[in-house]
C-alpha positions as CSV (number, residue, x, y, z in Angstrom):
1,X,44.3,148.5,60.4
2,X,46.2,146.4,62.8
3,X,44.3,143.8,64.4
4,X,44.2,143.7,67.8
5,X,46.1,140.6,70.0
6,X,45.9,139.9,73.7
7,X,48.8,138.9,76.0
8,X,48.7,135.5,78.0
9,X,47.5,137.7,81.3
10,X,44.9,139.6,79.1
11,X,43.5,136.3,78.4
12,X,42.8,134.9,81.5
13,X,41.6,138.6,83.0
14,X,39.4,138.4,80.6
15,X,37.8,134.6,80.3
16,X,38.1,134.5,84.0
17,X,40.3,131.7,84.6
18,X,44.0,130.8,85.7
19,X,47.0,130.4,83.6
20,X,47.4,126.7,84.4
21,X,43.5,126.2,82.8
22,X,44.2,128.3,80.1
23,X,47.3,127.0,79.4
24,X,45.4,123.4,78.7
25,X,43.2,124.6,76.6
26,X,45.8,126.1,74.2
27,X,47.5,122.6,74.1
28,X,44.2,121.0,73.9
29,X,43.3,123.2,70.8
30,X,47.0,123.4,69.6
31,X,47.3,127.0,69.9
32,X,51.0,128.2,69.9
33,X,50.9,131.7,71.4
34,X,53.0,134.2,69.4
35,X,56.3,136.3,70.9
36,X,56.2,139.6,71.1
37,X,58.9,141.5,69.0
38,X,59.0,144.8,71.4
39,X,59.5,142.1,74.3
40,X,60.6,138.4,74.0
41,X,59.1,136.9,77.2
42,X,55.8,138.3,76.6
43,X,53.3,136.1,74.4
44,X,50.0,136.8,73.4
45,X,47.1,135.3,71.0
46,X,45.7,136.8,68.0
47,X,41.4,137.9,67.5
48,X,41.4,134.9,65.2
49,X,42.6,132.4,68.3
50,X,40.5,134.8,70.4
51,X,37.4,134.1,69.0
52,X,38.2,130.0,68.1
53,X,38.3,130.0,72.1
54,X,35.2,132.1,72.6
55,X,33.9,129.3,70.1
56,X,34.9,126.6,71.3
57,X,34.4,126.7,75.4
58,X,31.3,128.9,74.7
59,X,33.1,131.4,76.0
60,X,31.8,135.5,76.0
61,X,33.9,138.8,76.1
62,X,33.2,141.7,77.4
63,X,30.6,144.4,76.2
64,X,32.5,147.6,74.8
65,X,31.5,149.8,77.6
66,X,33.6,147.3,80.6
67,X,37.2,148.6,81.5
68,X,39.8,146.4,79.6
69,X,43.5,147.1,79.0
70,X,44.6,148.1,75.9
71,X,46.4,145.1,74.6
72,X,49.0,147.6,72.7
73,X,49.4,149.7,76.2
74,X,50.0,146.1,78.1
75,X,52.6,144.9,75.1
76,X,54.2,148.2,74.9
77,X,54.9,148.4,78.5
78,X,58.4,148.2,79.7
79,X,60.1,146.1,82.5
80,X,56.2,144.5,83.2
81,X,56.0,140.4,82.9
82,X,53.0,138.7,82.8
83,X,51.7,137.1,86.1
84,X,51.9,133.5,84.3
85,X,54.8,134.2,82.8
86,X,56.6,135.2,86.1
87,X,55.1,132.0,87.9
88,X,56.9,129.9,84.9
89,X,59.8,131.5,85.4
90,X,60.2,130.9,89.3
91,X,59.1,127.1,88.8
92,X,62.3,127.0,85.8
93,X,65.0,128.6,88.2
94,X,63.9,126.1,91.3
95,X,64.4,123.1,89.1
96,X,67.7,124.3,88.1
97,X,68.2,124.9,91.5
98,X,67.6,121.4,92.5
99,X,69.1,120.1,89.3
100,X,72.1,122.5,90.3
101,X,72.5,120.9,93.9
102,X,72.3,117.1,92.5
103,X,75.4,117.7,90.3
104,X,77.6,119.4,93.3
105,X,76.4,116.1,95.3
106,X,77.6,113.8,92.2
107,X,80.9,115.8,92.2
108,X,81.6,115.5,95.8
109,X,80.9,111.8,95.5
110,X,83.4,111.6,92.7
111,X,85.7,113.6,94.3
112,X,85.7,111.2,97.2
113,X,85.9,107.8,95.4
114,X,89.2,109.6,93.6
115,X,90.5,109.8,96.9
116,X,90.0,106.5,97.6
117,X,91.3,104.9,94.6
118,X,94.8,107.5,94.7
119,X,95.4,106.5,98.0
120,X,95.7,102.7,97.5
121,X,98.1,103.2,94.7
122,X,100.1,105.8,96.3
123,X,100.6,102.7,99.1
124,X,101.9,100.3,96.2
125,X,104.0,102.6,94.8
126,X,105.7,104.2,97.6
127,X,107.7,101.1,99.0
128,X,109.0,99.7,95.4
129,X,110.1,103.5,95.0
130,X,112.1,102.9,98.0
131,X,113.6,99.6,97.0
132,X,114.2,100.7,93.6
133,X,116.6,103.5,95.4
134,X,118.8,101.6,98.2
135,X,121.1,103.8,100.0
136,X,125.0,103.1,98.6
137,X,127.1,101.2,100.5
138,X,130.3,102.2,101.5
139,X,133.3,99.2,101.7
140,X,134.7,99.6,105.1
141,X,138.0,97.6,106.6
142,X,136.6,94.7,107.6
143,X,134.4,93.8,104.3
144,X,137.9,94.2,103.0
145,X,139.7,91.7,105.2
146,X,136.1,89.4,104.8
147,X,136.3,89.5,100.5
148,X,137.7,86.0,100.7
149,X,135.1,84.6,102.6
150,X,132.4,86.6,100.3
151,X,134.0,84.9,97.4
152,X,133.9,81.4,99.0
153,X,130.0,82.1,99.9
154,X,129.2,82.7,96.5
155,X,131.0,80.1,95.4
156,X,129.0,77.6,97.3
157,X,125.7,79.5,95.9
158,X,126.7,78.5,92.7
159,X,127.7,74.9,93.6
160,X,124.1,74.4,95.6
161,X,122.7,75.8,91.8
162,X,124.2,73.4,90.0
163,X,122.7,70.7,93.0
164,X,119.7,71.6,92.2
165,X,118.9,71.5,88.5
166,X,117.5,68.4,89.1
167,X,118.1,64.4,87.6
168,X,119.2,63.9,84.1
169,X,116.9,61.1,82.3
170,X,118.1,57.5,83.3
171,X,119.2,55.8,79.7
172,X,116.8,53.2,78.2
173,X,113.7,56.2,78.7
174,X,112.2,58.3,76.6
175,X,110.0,61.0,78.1
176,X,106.2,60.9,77.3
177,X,105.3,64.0,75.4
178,X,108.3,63.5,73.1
179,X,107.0,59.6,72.3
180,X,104.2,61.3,71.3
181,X,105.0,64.3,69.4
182,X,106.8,61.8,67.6
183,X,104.0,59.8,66.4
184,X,101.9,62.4,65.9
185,X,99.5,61.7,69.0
186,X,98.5,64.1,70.9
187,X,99.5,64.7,74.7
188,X,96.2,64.6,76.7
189,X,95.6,61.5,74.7
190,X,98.9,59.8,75.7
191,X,98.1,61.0,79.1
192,X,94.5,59.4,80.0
193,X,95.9,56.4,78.2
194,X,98.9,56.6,81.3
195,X,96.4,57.3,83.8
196,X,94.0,54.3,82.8
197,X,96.8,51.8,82.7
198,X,96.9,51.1,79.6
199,X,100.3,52.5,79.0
200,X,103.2,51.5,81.3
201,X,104.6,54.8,82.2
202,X,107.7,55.5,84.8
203,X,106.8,58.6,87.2
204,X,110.1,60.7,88.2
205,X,111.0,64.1,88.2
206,X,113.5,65.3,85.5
207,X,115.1,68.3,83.9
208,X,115.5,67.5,79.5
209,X,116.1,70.9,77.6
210,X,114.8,73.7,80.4
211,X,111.7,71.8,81.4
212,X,110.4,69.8,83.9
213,X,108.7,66.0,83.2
214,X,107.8,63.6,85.4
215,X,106.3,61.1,82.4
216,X,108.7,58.8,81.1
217,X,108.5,55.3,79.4
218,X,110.9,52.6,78.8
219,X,110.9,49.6,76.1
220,X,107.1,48.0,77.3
221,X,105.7,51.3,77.2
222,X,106.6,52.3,73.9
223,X,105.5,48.7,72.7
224,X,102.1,49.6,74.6
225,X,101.8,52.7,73.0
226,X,102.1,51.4,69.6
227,X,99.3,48.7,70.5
228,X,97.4,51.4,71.4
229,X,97.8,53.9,68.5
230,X,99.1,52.2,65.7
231,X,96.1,51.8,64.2
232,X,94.0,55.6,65.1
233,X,94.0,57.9,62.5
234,X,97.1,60.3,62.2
235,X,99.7,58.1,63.6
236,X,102.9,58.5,61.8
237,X,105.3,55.3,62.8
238,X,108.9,55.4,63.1
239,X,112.2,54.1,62.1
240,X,111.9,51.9,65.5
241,X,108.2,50.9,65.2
242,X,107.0,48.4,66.0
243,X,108.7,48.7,69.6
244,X,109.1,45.2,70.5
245,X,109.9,45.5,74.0
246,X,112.4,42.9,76.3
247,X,111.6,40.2,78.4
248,X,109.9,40.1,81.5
249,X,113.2,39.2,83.2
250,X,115.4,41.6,82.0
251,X,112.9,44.8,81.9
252,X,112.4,43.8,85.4
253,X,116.0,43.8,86.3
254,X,116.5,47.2,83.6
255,X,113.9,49.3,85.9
256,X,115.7,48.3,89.2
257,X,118.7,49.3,87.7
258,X,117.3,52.8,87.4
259,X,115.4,52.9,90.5
């Protein structure tokens, strides 16, 4: 003989309390109510976890003679949810709800900082796409009759070009950086050395292979450096070390020369 259960509604009909109470004491006692088969959303407890309750809480059931739904008459019943059941139910579709209405409000809020970001870079790009398309231009009589004088302007383009490329490196200097490379010493080095004096260095601005230097030094200030360096570790001497530099007098007159 099957042994009778009793649905989630049954219970509390019949120990006289609400679903959210009887719902704490299942956790409490971990009870796990079972699922019907005939109908999934109805759960119900077995006379074994009947009667722990009735133990436990000092709970009492009903005499034999007092009305009580059948529990197999309540299961068996079709298109009928629990009360509890129905109240969970209504509490799970408002949070999706709300959970719903927070994702539209993140997509509109994404939607909007696309926007934002497109339209900048549709700014940038639009004006480049226009200079990267000029319109064509046509010749027309008197760009003919002016070709002459477009040849003469571009002629003295190139001659202003060549005007300014800059100074050559006077003869008698060396640059700076190239002193050093040489010798194996490095550039920052060579520098604070220049800037503390303790190198004589000529200041100019000159164009040597491409590049720009405005560091230069004649006969004292490669004797200088070599003072200076001869002796730190790394320094790799040359065919000219070590540097013996000119007189006073004639340096002097060599550097006014160049100036």
């Amino acid at each position: 003989m099957q042994r009778p259960t009793y649905t989630i509604t049954q219970c509390c009909q019949l120990f006289h309390v609400n679903a959210k109470t009887f719902h704490k004491w299942l956790a409490r006692e971990h009870i796990e109510a079972q699922q019907s088969r005939a109908d999934t959303r109805i759960r119900y407890l077995t006379q074994e976890q009947v009667d722990h309750l009735v133990r436990v809480y000092d709970l009492s059931l009903p005499s034999s003679g007092e009305a009580f739904p059948s529990p197999s008459a309540t299961e068996n019943e079709t298109g009928t949810i629990p009360t509890s059941d129905v109240a969970l139910l209504r509490e799970q579709l408002r949070e999706q709800g709300r959970r719903l209405d927070e994702l539209e409000r993140e997509v509109r809020l994404l939607q909007v900082r696309v926007q934002d970001l497109e339209r900048p870079r549709e700014q940038m790009v639009s004006p480049s796409h226009e200079r990267s398309q000029p319109l064509p231009e046509y010749p027309t009589s008197s760009d003919q009759g002016n070709a002459p004088a477009h040849r003469m302007t571009a002629e003295g383009k190139k001659r202003s070009k060549k005007k300014s490329r800059g100074k050559r490196l006077p003869a008698g200097l060396i640059l700076l950086r190239e002193f050093a490379e040489r010798h194996h010493i490095s550039m920052n080095r060579a520098s604070t050395a220049a800037n503390a004096g303790k190198i004589v260095v000529i200041r100019g601005k000159w164009l040597v292979n491409s590049r720009w230097a405005s560091e230069a030094i004649d006969g004292r200030g490669q004797c200088d450096f070599y003072q200076l360096f001869h002796q730190r570790e790394g320094f790799e001497a040359c065919q000219e070390c070590p540097h013996q530099h000119l007189d006073e007098e004639k340096e002097g007159s060599h550097v006014n020369e160049r100036i």
